[in-house]
Structures are given as C-alpha cells and as structure tokens.
VEXLO-851417 format. One record per residue (C-alpha): residue in three letters; x, y negated, z negated. Coordinates in steps of 0.2 Angstrom, whole numbers, padded with zeros to 4 digits, always signed. Layout:
# residues N
ALAXYZ...
***
This chain:
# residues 435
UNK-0114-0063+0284UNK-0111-0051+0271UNK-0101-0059+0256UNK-0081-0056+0255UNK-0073-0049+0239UNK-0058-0049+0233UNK-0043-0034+0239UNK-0047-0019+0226UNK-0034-0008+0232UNK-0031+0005+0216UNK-0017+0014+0226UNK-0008-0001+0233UNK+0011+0000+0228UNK+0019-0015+0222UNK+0034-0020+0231UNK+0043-0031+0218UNK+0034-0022+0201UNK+0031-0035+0186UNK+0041-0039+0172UNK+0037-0037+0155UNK+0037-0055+0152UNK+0023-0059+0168UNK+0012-0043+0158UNK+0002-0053+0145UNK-0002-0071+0143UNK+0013-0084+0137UNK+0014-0084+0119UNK+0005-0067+0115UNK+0010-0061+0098UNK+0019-0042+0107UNK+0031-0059+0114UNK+0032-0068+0095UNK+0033-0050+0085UNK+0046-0043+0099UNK+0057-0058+0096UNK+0056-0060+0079UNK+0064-0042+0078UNK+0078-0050+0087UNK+0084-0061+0073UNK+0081-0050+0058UNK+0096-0042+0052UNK+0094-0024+0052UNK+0110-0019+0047UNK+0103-0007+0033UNK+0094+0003+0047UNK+0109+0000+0062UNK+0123+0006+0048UNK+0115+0024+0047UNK+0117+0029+0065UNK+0136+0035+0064UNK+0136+0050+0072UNK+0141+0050+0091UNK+0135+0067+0095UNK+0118+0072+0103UNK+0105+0062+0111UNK+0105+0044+0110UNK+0092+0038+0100UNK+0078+0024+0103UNK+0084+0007+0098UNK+0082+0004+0079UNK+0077-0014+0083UNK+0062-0008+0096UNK+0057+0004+0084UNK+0055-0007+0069UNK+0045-0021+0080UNK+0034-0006+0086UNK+0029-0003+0069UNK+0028-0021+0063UNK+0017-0024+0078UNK+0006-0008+0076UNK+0004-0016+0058UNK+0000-0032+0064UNK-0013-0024+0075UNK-0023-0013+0064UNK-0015+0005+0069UNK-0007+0013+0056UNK-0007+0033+0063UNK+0009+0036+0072UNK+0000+0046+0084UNK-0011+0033+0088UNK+0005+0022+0091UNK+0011+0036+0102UNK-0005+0033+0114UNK-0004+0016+0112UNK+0014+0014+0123UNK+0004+0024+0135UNK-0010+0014+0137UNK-0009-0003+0129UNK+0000-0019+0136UNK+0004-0024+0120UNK+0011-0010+0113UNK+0019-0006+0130UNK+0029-0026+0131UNK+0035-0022+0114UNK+0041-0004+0115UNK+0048-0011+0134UNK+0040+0004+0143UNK+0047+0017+0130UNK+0037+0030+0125UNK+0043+0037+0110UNK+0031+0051+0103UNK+0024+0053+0087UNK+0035+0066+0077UNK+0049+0051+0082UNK+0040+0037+0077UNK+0033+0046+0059UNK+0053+0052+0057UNK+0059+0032+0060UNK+0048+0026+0048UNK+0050+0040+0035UNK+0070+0040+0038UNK+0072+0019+0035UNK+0057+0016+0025UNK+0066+0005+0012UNK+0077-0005+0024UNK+0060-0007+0032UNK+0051-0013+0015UNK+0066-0025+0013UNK+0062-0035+0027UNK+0047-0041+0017UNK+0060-0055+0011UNK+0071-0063+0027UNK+0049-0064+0035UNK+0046-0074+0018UNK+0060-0085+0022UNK+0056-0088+0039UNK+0038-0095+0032UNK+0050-0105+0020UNK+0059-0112+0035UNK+0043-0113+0043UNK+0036-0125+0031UNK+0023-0110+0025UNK+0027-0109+0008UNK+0023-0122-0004UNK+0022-0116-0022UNK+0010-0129-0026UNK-0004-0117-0030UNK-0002-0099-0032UNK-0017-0084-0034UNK-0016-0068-0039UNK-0027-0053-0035UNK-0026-0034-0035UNK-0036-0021-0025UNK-0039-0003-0026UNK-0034+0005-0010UNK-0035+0023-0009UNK-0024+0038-0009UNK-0020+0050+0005UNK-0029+0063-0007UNK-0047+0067-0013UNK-0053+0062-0032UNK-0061+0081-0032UNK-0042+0087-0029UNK-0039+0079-0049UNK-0040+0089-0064UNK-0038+0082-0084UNK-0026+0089-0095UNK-0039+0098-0106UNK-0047+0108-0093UNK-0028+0112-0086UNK-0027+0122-0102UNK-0042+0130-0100UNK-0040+0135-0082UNK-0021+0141-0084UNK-0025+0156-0095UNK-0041+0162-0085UNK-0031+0161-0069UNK-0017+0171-0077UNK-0027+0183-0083UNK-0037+0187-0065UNK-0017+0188-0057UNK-0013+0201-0069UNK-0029+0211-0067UNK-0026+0208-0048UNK-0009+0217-0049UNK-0012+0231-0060UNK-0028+0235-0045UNK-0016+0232-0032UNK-0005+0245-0037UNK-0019+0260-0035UNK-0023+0253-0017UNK-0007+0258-0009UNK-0013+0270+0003UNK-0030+0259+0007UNK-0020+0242+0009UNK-0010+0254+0024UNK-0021+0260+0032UNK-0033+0242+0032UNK-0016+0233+0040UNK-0008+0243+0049UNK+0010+0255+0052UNK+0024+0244+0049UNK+0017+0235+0033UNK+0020+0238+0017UNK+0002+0238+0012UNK+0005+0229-0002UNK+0006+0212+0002UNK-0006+0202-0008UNK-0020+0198-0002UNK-0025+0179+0003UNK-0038+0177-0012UNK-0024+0181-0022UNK-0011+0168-0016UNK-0022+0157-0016UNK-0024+0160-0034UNK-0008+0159-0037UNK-0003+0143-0030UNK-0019+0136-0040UNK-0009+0143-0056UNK+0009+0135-0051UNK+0000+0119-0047UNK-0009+0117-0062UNK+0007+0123-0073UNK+0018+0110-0063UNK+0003+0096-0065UNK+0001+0103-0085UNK+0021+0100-0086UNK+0021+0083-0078UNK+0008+0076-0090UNK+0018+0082-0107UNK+0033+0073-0098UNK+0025+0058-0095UNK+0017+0057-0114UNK+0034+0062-0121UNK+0041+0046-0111UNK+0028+0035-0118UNK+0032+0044-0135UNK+0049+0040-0133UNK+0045+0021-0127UNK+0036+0018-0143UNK+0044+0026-0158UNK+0062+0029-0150UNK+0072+0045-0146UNK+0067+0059-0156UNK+0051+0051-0165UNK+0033+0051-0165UNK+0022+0066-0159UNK+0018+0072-0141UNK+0002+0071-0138UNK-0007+0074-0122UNK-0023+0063-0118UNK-0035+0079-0117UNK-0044+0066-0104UNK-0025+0063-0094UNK-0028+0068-0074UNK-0018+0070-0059UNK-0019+0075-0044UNK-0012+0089-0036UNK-0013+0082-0017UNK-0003+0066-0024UNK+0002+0067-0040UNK+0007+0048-0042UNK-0010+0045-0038UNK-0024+0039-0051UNK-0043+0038-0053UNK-0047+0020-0053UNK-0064+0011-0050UNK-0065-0001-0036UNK-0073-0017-0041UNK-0079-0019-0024UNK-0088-0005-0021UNK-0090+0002-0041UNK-0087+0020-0034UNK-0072+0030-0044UNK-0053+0033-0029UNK-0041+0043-0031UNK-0029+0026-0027UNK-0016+0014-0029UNK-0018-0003-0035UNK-0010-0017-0024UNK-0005-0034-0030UNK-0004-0049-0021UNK+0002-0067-0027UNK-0003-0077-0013UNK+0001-0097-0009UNK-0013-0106-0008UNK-0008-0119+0007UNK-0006-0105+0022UNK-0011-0090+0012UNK+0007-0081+0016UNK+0011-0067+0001UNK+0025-0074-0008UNK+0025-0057-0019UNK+0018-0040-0018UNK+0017-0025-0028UNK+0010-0009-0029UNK+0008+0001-0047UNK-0002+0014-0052UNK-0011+0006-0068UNK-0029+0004-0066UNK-0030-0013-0074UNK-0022-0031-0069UNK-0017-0036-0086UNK+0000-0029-0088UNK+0004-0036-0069UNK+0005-0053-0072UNK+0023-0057-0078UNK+0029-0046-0068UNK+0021-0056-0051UNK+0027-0072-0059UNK+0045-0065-0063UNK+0046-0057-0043UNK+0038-0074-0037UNK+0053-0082-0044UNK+0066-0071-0037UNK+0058-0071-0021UNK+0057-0089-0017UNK+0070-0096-0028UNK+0058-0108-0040UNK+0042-0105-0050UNK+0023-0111-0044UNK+0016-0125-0052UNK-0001-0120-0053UNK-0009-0101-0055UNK-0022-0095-0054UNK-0034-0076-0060UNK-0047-0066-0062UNK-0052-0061-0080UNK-0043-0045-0078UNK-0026-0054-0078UNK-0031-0063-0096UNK-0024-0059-0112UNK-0013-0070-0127UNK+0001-0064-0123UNK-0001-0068-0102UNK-0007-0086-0108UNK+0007-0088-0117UNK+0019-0083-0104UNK+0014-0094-0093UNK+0013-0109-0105UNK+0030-0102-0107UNK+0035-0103-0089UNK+0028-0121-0088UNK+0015-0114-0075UNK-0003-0125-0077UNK-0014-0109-0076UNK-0032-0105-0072UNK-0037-0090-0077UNK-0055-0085-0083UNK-0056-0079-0099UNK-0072-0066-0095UNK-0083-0061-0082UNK-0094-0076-0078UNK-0112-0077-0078UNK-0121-0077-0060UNK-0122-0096-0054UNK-0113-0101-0069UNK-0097-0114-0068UNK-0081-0107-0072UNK-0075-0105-0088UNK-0093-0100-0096UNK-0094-0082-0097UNK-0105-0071-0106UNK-0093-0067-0122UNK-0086-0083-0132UNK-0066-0081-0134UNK-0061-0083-0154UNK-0061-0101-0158UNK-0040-0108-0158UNK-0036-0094-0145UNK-0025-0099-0130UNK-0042-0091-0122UNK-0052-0104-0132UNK-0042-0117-0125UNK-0041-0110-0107UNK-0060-0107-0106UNK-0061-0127-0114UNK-0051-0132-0097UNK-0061-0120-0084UNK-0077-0128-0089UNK-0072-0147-0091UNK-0066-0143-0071UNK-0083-0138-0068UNK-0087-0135-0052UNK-0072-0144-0047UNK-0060-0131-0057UNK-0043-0128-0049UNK-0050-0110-0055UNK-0061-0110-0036UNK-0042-0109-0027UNK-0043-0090-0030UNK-0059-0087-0021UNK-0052-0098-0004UNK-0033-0090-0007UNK-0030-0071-0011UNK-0047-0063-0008UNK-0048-0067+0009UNK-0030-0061+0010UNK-0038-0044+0003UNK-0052-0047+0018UNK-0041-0049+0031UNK-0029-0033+0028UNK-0043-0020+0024UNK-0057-0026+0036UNK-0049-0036+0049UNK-0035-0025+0050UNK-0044-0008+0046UNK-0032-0005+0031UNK-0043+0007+0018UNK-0032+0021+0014UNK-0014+0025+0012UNK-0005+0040+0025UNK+0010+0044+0015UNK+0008+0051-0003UNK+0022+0048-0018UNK+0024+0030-0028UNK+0038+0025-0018UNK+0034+0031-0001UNK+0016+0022-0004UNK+0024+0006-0012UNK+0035+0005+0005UNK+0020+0006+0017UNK+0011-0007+0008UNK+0028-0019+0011UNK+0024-0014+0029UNK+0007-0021+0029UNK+0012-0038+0020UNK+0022-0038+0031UNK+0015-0038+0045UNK+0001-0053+0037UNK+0015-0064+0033UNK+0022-0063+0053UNK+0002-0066+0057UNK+0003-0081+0046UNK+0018-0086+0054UNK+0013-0084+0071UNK-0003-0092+0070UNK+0008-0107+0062UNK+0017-0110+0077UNK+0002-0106+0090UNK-0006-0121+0080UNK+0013-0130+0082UNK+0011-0128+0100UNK-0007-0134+0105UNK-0003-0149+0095
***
C-alpha cells in the first residue's frame, strides 16, 4: 500500500483567507515592533500632513514601524524593503499587506528623518519602564563605520592647490581650440546642433574644477572657524592644514583608521554609551572626529539628559583618557575605569606599555586598574558596548552608511539604535513570558 501524504494543492483557493495575526507564530517580533508603533507618539510626523488634496497617503504610523522593523531585521536599502512586502511574512504582517514602493519608502524616511531619530528617547523610556536601564555601570565605545563614498574620491588641501590652476589652464586651452572647430563640431553631430557644445572630456573637467574650488572654499571656512574659536573674532591667521582633506562624494566625511581592521575609510565615527545590565544604548552619537577623546563629556552630559540621573560607575578604552576627561568625571562623582594606555598582550589591566607621569589622575587611575586585577571593574567594557558594536555591524549587516551629509548620517544612525534598543526590549519580554 503506497504511503499517503499530506494535500499539496498549490492552486487550492481558501474560502475564509488568513489574518494577519494567524500569519506568523504568537509573539513574533513583526507583532511586538507593529504594536509598539502603536503607542509612540508620532505627532511630529502626523502634524506635517495638512494638505487635503491628492492621493491619500500611506499611514505615517505603518511607515515608521516598516522602517524600524527593516532596521531590526538587517535591511537597510529601501528597495530591498520594497521586495520584502512582496515576499516576506514579516515584513508583509507589519506593512498589513501594503506595498509601498521604494521612491515612497526612501521619500518617508528622507521627509521625517528627525522626528524619526527623536524616537530614540520615548524606546529608551520604555527600557526605563521596562526595568532595562539601570545606570549601575555604564561603557563607552566608538567605531568607525564607513561613508556612502570612496577614500580615493578625497583630496588634501595642498594638492587642491596644485590641481585648481592645471585644470584651469587645460579649460582655457580647451576653448580657445573649440572656437576654430566650428564647422567640424557640425558636421560630427549633426543639423540642428550648434556644434559647439563642449565636448564630455571637457565637462567633466569642468566639474572636477568646480568641485575642487567649492571643496578648497570649504576647508578655508572651516580653518577660519577654528581661527575664530581660538583667538576670537578678527584674530589669529588663517591657515589651511596643507594635509586637510575632504571628500567630494560626502564632504562631511573623513579618513579615519578603523581599529578593527587597521585599513584607512572614508567614515563616521559612532559613539555608544551602553548600560551594562541589558546592554540597551542609553546615549548615542555620531561625529566626524577621528579620535574618542574629545567625546567623552559630551556622552556623559547626553547620558544625563537622556535618562534623568548620572551612571555610577564608567568605564573606556585608552582613547577616551586624558586629565582633563579624569577630572570631569571625578567631577561628575562617576567611579571611572578607564585605561590609561594600550595594554600589553595577556597583561592585567592598568599595565600598559608607557608609565603615565607620577601624581597624574592617570597615575592614580592606572594605580586602581591594576590593584582590580584580573577582577577590574575595567572587563565591564569588553562584556558591554563591544558586543553592542558586534551585534549591529555583524548581526545586523550594518557596515556602511546610505545617506551622505552630518545630519542625514547622524539620523540614520538613530534609526539603527533604535532598532537594538526595541531588540533589547523585545527579547526582555520574550524572557518575561517563558518565565
């Protein structure tokens, strides 16, 4: 008797056709992130819609839990979102069978990208109300995450000013040419054209020379602002950095060396302060300073005025150290660990290769790493913001940056803390639940 199977009837039609809600397990995250949406206040967004002419719109609050769900899922590319409420369940519970295309889904996000960065604080006070966010030990980290631009597309100031007057120079020869080509340019395209439409080397050229001028005039500004910062209005020379770059494909964008992989990005460097008892972000920053140092106040300031109190404890990597970040913690009554110096392999912390001046706050904060040992308050960092940092760029796929611009990159960064905080939240109450 030959065995029986199952119906597989592909072009069966259902009589009664499925809910959303009878589409994916009980308790999946599309469910949590789809009704979390729900009670955020999204006024900022909803307030922008007055106009009652044209097409009705897709919802505001379905569009905002697509994106926070695509973040929380590793797809970033709002064309891959646009497939994915073709295809997958999860997207396709959340989006409640919409299908909104890409040009609308990159326009939402471009349109309300602030109100949607602003979110980051009512998801941090539901981790608060959640019981997420302790303060009893807090670590922070930066990484280097890379532009939506190429390294190769950067050029220093110096050889700005060498290449501005050879490109010049080549434009003018190019016209003074042009002007004997008159009746060869007609006949090579053609009744009806002018014939002396430049040709595309040239514009090209062109645009190189605009670029570089517009790049050239934005590095004098910024060395007049730091001229201005540091002798007042009207004092001190402007001097350009021969060695000063930017990029022409996003100008806010800097070289930086990622200390992961020691290759040279043109990137962004994100900051994360980061409770140690559930790993949520309690603070989040993205600046465009290659090194940590200067970050630190700054964290501990926004970790303040994003939860209401101060941490008690902190802890750092050497690139956060300095006198002056010691003493603002001492200031701030935080006990701090931060090391003082890159430590040598297999050594305890607080026994790094350089000896800090004796009766320096770094004397006395390397004194406290090492009498910790291998017990040191010091190891919180390793088990609390790095695997944060693992967990959005290799968990979640996050590497690079789609927008270009400071503030259009800091917003999309909010989007992705985000959506690790609602993870962090989500997997509380799955825990909540089996318990």
């Amino acid at each position: 008797m030959p065995k029986a199977f199952r119906p597989y009837q592909p072009d069966q039609r259902l009589l009664l056709p499925p809910g959303l809600d009878d589409l994916l397990p009980e308790g999946d995250l599309a469910y949590f992130i789809r009704d979390t949406v729900a009670d955020l206040d999204l006024s900022a967004i909803l307030g922008e819609y007055r106009e009652e002419r044209g097409q009705p719109p897709f919802h505001p609050r379905m569009m905002t839990a697509l994106l926070l769900y695509a973040n929380c899922r590793g797809v970033y590319s709002s064309r891959r979102i646009a497939q994915a409420c073709e295809r997958d369940l999860g997207f396709i519970v959340v989006a409640a069978m919409a299908r909104p295309d890409f040009h609308t889904i990159a326009r939402f996000r471009a349109r309300h990208l602030k109100a949607l960065a602003d979110l980051f604080l009512q998801v941090l006070r539901l981790c608060r109300k959640a019981g997420l966010v302790q303060l009893g030990h807090v670590a922070l980290d930066g990484t280097k995450i890379k532009a939506n631009a190429s390294r190769h597309k950067a050029m220093s100031y110096e050889r700005m000013a060498e290449r501005e007057p050879e490109l010049a120079a080549q434009i003018k020869e190019w016209f003074a040419k042009a002007k004997t080509q008159d009746r060869e340019e007609d006949r090579r395209h053609g009744r009806g054209r002018r014939g002396d439409e430049l040709p595309a080397h040239l514009r090209t050229k062109q645009r190189r020379l605009k670029a570089i001028r517009e790049a050239k005039a934005a590095l004098e500004a910024e060395a007049a602002e730091r001229a201005t910062a540091d002798d007042g209005p009207g004092g001190g020379a402007v001097s350009v950095d021969p060695k000063a770059q930017r990029n022409f494909t996003d100008g806010d964008a800097k070289i930086m060396k990622d200390s992961a992989s020691g290759a040279f990005v043109a990137g962004y460097n994100a900051q994360l302060a980061v409770d140690a008892g559930s790993q949520v972000i309690v603070a989040k920053e993205l600046t465009m300073r290659a090194t940590d140092v200067q970050e630190l106040p700054a964290m501990l300031a926004q970790v303040r005025r994003n939860v209401g109190r101060q941490a008690r404890e902190c802890s750092a990597d050497a690139g956060y150290c300095s006198e002056a970040n010691l003493a603002d913690l001492a200031r701030r009554r935080i006990r701090a660990y931060v090391a003082v110096g890159k430590d040598r392999h297999g050594s305890a912390p607080g026994q790094s290769a350089r000896a800090p001046a004796p009766g320096s706050r770094r004397a006395a904060m390397a004194t406290r790493l090492r009498r910790g040992g291998w017990r040191s308050r010091y190891r919180m960092r390793k088990q609390t913001a790095e695997p944060v940092i693992g967990q959005i760029k290799q968990a979640r796929g996050f590497r690079q940056f789609l927008l270009r611009g400071r503030e259009k990159v800091g917003g999309e960064w909010s989007l992705v803390c985000i959506a690790h905080n609602l993870l962090k939240l989500f997997g509380s109450q799955r825990m909540a639940m089996a318990s």
